[in-house]
C-alpha positions, 0 to 999 in steps of 0.5 A: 443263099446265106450270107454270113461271110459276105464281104469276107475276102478269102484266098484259097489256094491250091488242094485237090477235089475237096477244096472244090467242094469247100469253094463251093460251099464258101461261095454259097455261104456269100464270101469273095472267093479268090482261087490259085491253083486250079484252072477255070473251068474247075472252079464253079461260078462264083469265085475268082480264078488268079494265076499267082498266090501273091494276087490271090493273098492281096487284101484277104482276111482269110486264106486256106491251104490244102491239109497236106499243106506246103514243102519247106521252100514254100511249094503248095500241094496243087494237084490241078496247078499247071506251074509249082504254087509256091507261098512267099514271104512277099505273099503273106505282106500283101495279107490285110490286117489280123488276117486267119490262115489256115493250113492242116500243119505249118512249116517253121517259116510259116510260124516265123511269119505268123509273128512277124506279119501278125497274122493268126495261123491256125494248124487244123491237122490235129483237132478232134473235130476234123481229125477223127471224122477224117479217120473214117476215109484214112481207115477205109482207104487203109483197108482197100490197099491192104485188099488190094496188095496181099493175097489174103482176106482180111478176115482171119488176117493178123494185123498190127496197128502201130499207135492209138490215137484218131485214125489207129482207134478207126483203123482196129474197129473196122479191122475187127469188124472185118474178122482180123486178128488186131494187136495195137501197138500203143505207148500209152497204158490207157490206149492200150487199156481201150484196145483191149476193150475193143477186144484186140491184143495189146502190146508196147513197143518192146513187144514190136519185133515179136509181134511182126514175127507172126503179122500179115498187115503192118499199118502204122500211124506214128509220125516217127521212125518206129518200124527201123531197121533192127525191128524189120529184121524180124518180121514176117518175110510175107508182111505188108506195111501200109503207112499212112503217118506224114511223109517221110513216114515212120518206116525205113523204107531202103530197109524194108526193100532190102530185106524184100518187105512191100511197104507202101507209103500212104499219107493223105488218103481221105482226098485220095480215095473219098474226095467227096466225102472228104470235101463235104467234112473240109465245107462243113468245118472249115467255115465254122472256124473260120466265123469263130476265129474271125468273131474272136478279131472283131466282135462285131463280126456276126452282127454285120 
């Protein structure tokens, strides 16, 4: 058994399948393990099961929230916790000095916190290392509600796929690869430039209202209110819009319905639909990060 986190007092709280996975792995690399959020008989041999986040924050010098991260009054994504999980202020008092916290995307409160208790956050949602191989799941999952909520193939369907970055780049290669007609709407020349590459049809977000005019499959992934009211007021009457951006999403859903669209709301997916294989990208990077941030506190980290 490897031992390099051994005597490293970490907290993970709340999650769903993947944290499981990354507990086990935690466990395994010698760490003191202290979970909130999942029942007994869910956590393997190993690890401390408390009932409140407070217990569970005492002393740790690391603490792990789920990706999805908490509400803005503090409740934890816990799928498997019997009562809410909520992160308080008097939680975080009770973390040791130079503590590492890490969550996939921080509320403002918890950044307030972070400089008054003096704890180092670290925001994971948006490193390459994590983001782009959760891509693969984030694509996969797309593509599965999509066959599962229109009565067509995805090969010889036109589908958009609104902004470029990580999962919009994973999204259009496996919508090729399938025979889909792609149209990627990117801001960015450049994005726009690789899209064509990869042999899609490029346009901007001017180019919107015509492009869903003739679309069978809307996938957005732009955090932001992109596909508004005025745009879905031209698309295709038959259209599917799977949104997979943060909640609220970038759809006007109450639009949407009104003009008969289907729009499905679909954040969070890699844990949804490949938990395992979500879980195994969470045990592999997360311990990494947490040996080099730790080594960034106390130089002597490595050598104890």
């Amino acid at each position: 058994m490897s031992s390099v986190l051994s005597g490293i007092k970490i907290a993970v709280l709340g999650g769903d399948d993947r944290e499981l996975i990354l507990i086990s792995e935690l466990v395994r690399m010698g760490a003191t393990l202290v979970v909130a959020g999942f029942p007994k008989e869910k956590v393997g041999h190993g690890a401390f099961v408390v009932k409140s986040v407070e217990e569970a924050c005492k002393d740790a010098e690391v603490v792990i929230l789920p990706l999805p991260g908490t509400d803005n009054q503090g409740v934890i994504r816990a799928v498997y916790a019997e009562e809410k999980l909520v992160l308080t202020e008097k939680a975080i008092a009770k973390l040791a000095p130079d503590a590492l916290v890490i969550i996939g995307s921080a509320r403002q409160y918890l950044k307030d916190w972070a400089e008054r208790y003096n704890f180092n956050l670290s925001e994971v949602i948006e490193m390459d290392e994590l983001a782009i191989l959760n891509s693969i799941p984030t694509a996969e999952g797309a593509v599965q509600i999509a066959m599962e909520e229109t009565p067509i193939t995805i090969h010889g369907s036109r589908t958009c796929v609104i902004g470029f970055g990580r999962v919009g780049v994973t999204l259009a290669r496996v919508l090729k690869a399938l025979g889909s007609d792609v149209t990627v709407i990117a801001r960015d020349e450049g994005q726009q430039a690789r899209a064509y590459e990869m042999g899609c049809i490029r346009a901007g977000f001017s180019d919107l209202r015509d492009v869903l005019s003739h679309t069978d499959i809307c996938f957005n992934t732009v955090p932001a209110l992109v596909l508004t009211k005025d745009v879905l007021n031209y698309a295709n009457p038959d259209m599917v819009i799977i949104d997979l951006a943060t909640q609220p999403g970038g759809t006007d859903f109450e639009a949407a319905n009104m003009f008969g669209l289907k729009a499905i709301l679909a954040p969070g997916l890699p844990g949804k639909v490949a938990p395992v294989t979500a879980g195994k990208i969470l045990a592999d990077f997360i311990p990494r990060l947490i040996i080099k941030e730790l080594s960034k506190v106390d130089n002597g980290f490595l050598g104890n």
